[in-house]
LOMARTI-28323 format. One record per residue (C-alpha): residue in three letters; x, y, z. Coordinates in steps of 0.02 Angstrom, whole numbers, padded with zeros to 5 digits, always signed. Example, Ala and Ser with C-alpha at 12.3 -4.5 7.8 and 13.67 -1.06 7.14 Angstrom:
BEGIN
ALA+00615-00225+00390 SER+00684-00053+00357 
//
This chain:
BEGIN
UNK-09767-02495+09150 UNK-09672-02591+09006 UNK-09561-02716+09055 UNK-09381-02697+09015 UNK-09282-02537+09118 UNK-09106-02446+09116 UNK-09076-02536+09288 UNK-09040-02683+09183 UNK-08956-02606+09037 UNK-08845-02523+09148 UNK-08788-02684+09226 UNK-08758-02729+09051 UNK-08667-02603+09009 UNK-08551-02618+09158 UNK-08529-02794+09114 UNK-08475-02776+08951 UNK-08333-02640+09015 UNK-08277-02764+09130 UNK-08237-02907+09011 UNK-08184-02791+08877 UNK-08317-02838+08769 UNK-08374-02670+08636 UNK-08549-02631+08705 UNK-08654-02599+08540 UNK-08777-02487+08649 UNK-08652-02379+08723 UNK-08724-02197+08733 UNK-08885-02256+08732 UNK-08909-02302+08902 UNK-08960-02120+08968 UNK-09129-02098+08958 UNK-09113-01895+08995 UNK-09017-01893+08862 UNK-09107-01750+08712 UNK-09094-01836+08563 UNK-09164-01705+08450 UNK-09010-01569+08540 UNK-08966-01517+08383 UNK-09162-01480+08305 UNK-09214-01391+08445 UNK-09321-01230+08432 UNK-09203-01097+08371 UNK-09201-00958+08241 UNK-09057-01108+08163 UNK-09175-01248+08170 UNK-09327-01167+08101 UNK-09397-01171+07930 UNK-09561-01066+07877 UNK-09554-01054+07721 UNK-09752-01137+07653 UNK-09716-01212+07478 UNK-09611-01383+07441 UNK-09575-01520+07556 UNK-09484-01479+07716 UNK-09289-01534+07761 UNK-09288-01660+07884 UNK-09203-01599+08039 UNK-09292-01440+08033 UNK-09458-01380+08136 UNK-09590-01299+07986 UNK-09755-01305+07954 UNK-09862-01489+07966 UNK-09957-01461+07792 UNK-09799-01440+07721 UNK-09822-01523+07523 UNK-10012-01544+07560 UNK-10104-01522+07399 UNK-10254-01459+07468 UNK-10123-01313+07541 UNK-10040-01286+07356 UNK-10129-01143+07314 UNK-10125-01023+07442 UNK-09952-00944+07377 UNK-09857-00929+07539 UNK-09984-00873+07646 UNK-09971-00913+07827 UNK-10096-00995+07945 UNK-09991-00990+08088 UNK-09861-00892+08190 UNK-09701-00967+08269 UNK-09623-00811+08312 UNK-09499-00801+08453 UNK-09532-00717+08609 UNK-09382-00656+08699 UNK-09462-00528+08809 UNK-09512-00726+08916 UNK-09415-00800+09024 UNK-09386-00998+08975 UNK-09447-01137+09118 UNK-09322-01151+09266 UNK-09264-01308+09212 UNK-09204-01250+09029 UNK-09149-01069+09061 UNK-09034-01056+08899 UNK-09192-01108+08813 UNK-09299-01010+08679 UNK-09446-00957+08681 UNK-09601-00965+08545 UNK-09773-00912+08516 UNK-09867-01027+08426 UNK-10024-00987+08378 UNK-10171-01034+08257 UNK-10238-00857+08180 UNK-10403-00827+08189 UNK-10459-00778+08013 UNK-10592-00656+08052 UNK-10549-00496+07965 UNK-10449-00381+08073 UNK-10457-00501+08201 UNK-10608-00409+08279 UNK-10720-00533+08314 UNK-10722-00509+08482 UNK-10825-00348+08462 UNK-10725-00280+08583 UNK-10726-00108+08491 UNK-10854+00005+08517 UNK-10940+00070+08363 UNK-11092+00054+08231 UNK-11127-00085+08144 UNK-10958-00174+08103 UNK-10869-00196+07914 UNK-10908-00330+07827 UNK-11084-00353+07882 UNK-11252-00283+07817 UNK-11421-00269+07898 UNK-11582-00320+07762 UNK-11746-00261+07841 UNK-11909-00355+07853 UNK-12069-00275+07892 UNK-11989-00165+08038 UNK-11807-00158+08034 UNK-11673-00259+08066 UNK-11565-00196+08232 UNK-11365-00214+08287 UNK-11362-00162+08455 UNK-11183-00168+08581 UNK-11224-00260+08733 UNK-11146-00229+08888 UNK-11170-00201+09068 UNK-11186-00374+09103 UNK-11270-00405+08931 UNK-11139-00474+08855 UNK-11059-00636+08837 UNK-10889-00612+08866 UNK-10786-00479+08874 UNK-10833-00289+08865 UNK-10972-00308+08722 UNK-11058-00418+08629 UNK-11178-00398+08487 UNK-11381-00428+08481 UNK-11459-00435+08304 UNK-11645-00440+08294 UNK-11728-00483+08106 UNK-11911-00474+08086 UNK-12001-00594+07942 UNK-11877-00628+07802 UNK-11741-00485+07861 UNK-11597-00527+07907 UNK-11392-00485+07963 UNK-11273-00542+07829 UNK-11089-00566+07825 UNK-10979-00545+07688 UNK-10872-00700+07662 UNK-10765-00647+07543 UNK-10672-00538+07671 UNK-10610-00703+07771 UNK-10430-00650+07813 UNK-10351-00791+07680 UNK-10268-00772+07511 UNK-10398-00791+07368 UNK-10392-00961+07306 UNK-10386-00983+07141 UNK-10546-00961+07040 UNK-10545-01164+06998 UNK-10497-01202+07187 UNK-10636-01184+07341 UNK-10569-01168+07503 UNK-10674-01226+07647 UNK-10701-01132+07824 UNK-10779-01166+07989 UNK-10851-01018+08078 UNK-10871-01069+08264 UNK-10963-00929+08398 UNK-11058-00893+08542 UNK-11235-00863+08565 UNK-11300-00796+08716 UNK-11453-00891+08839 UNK-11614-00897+08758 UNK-11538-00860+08568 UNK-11645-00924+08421 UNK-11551-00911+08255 UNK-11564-00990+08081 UNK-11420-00948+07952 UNK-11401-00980+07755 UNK-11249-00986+07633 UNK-11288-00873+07467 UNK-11279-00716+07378 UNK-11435-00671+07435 UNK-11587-00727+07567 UNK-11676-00860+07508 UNK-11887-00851+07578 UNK-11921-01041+07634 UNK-11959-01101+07770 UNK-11784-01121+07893 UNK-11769-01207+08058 UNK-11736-01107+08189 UNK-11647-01166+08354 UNK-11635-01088+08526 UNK-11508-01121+08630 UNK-11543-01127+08809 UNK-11389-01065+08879 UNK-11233-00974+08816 UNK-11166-01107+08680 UNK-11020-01118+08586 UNK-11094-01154+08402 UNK-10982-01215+08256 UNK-11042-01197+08061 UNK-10948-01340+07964 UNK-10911-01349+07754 UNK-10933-01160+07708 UNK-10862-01180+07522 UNK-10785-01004+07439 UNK-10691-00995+07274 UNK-10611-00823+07214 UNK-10765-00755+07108 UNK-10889-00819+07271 UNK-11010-00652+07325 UNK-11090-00793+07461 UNK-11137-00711+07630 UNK-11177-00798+07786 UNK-11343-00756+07813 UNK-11430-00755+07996 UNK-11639-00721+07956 UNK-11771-00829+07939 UNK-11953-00813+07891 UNK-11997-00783+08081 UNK-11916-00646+08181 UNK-11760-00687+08288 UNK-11666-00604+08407 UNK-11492-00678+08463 UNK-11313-00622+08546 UNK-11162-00668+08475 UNK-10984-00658+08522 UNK-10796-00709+08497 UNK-10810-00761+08319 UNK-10671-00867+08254 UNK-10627-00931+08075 UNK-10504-01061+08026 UNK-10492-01179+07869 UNK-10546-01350+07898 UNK-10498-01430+07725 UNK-10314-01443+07744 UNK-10289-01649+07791 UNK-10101-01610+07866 UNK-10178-01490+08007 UNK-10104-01349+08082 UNK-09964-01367+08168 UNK-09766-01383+08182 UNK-09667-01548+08151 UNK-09505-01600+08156 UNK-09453-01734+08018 UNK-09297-01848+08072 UNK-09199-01967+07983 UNK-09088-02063+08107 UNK-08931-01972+08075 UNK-09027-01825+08145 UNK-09026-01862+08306 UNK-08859-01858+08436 UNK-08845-02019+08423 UNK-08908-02135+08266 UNK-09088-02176+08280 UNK-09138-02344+08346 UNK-09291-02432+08348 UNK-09362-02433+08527 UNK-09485-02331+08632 UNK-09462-02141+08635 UNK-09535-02002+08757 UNK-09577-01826+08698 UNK-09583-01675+08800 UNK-09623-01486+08796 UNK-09654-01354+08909 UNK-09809-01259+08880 UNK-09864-01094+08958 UNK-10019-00975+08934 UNK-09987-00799+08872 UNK-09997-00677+08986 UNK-10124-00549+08993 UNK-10213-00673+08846 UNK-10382-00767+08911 UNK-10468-00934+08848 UNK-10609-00891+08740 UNK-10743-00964+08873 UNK-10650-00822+09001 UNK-10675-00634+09051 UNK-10629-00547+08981 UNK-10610-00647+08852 UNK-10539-00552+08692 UNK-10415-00584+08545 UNK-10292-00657+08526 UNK-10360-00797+08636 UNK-10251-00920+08730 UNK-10250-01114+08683 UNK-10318-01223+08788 UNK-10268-01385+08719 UNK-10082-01437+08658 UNK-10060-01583+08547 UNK-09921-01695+08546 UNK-09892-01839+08416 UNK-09765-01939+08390 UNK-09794-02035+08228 UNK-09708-02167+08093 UNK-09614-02109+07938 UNK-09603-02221+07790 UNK-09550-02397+07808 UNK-09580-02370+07998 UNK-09690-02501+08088 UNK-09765-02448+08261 UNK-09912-02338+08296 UNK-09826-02197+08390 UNK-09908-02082+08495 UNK-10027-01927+08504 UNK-10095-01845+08646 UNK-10208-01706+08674 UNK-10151-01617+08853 UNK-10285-01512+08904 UNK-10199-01335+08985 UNK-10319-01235+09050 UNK-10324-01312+09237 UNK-10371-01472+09223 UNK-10228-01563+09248 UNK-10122-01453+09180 UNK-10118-01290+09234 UNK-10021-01153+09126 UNK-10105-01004+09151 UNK-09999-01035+09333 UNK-09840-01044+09230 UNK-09719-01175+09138 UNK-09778-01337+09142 UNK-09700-01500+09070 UNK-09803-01592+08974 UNK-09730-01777+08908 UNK-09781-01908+08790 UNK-09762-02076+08785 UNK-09779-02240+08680 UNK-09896-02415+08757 UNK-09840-02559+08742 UNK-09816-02635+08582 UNK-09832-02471+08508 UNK-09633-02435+08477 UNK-09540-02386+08311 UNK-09454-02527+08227 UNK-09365-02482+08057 UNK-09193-02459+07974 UNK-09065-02365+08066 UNK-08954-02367+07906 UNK-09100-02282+07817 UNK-09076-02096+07724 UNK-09266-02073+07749 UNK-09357-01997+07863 UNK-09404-02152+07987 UNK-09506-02028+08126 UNK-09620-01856+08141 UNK-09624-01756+08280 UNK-09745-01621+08285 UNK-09846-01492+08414 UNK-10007-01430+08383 UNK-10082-01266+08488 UNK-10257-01361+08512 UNK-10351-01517+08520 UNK-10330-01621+08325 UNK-10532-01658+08343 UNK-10575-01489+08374 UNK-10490-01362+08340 UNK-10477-01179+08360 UNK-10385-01017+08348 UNK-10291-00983+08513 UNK-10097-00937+08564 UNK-09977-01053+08670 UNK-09802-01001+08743 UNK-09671-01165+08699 UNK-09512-01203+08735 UNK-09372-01349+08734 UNK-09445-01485+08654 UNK-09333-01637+08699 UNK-09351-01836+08636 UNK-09284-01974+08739 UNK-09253-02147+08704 UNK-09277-02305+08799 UNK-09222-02451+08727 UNK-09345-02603+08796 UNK-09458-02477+08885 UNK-09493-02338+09013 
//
């Protein structure tokens, strides 16, 4: 607990009215108070256009003016749509509601495998000496869900997808983008996988994974005129499941997520330096699973939320980001609206200019954990910021 409380102030305050004296912290005594009223999340407040730097005062898009994100020409890696078919937490019931979601960037969205079918687009089978196989599993075969997938490759076959179809504007022919491709493999799965136009015969090393594993392939590098496939064979035959493929971009440095850029005359009352709290209720689609669930299919439900709270500018303090785990342990969405709040340590607080025309703080909300993410959907609604002047 950080010394200082509005017991204190309060006294203060009601010391100051008695002598008469102006009370330069009037109004800032209530620590309920929502400081960021007017910037709350509403069809008013939002901005999503992709290109430029944001207006502060408005929720958009975190990689906002990130140059690694200047090419993609308005295309959107995210959804903040809102959802008025949900009712808002108890506690807020003239709030909004949003989805906010990461997209998965597998085409069509299908890799869950959930439809039934042969051999799926995008994807081509090379034969060794006996030929390579795509079998459905099901019946208790699969991973999650209603199916899976089971390749087997004999000596220097092998299953290749197409990268070029990743759901993402083209980059320019001078600009790579760069994806992670994160799945799971069923028990007892050996699998070895290349990035190139075409199968390359050396020797690869193959790994097994001993129980159903949730496997993540890091710096796959595509330009606009790149034929590379990702290419599962190896010169010994394999045989593995796979399921609930997801695809994001991992080269954009200002991450996936909403902020909220505030100058102190944003706020209901000017900005001061100080601690500050951050809140936001959080719930789990329904009818949506986490990708480890059954039956686990897309779009898949977040089970992380990050909250940050970090310094603009000529700011000094550290701030504060948090990654609230949602899934059940502690907090437990898929059971409805929960609250989850963010706060400063000690010696952590914002200290900067409250005369400033700058942008002095960043507030933003991200639907997974910073350090590892992945696609998945999250129900949000009334963020609110509240200040405390010496501490909580």
């Amino acid at each position: 607990m950080i010394a200082g409380g509005t017991g204190l102030l309060s006294g203060c305050q009601q010391i100051s009215d008695l002598l008469g004296i102006t009370d330069p912290w009037a109004g800032y005594y209530d620590t309920t108070e929502n400081y960021i009223g007017g910037s709350g999340l509403s069809e008013a407040t939002i901005d999503r256009t992709t290109l430029g730097f944001q207006t502060p005062g408005k929720w958009t898009w975190a990689w906002r003016g990130d140059s690694d994100a200047s090419d993609t020409s308005g295309y959107n890696y995210m959804n903040l749509g809102l959802n008025s078919a949900i009712s808002p937490p108890g506690s807020a019931p003239s709030a909004s509601v949003y989805d906010l979601e990461l997209y998965n960037l597998y085409p069509g969205n299908a890799g869950d495998f959930e439809s039934s079918g042969n051999l799926p687009a995008n994807w081509s089978l090379v034969d060794g000496p006996t030929p390579s196989t795509w079998v459905e599993q099901t019946l208790g075969l699969q991973i999650h869900g209603n199916r899976s997938i089971k390749i087997s490759t004999d000596t220097n076959g092998y299953a290749a997808f197409a990268l070029n179809t990743i759901a993402d504007q083209s980059p320019s022919p001078t600009v790579q983008h760069i994806y992670s491709w994160r799945f799971y493999l069923g028990s007892g799965s050996t699998y070895v996988y290349q990035i190139g136009p075409t199968f390359k015969t050396t020797d690869l090393s193959a790994t097994t994974v001993t129980e159903k594993s949730d496997v993540r392939i890091a710096d796959i590098s595509l330009d606009a005129a790149s034929n590379a496939n990702l290419i599962f064979g190896g010169s010994s035959p394999l045989t593995f499941t796979m399921d609930d493929v997801r695809i994001i971009r991992q080269d954009i440095d200002g991450d996936f997520g909403i902020r909220l850029l505030l100058r102190p005359s944003d706020a209901t009352h000017i900005l001061r330096s100080g601690y500050y709290e951050f809140t936001l209720w959080v719930k789990k689609p329904s009818g949506d699973y986490f990708v480890w669930e059954d039956p686990a299919k897309m779009t898949y439900a977040a089970s992380r939320v990050t909250l940050a709270m970090l310094p603009q500018g000529q700011t000094k303090g550290t701030g504060a980001q948090q990654v609230f785990p949602i899934d059940g342990n502690p907090y437990d969405a898929g059971a409805g609206w929960v609250q989850l709040t963010l706060r400063m340590k000690d010696g952590d607080n914002f200290f900067f200019d409250s005369s400033s025309t700058n942008p002095v703080m960043e507030l933003a909300i991200f639907p997974f954990d910073t350090g590892n993410r992945d696609p998945g959907l999250v129900e949000i609604a009334d963020p609110q910021l509240h200040y405390y002047k010496d501490g909580y």
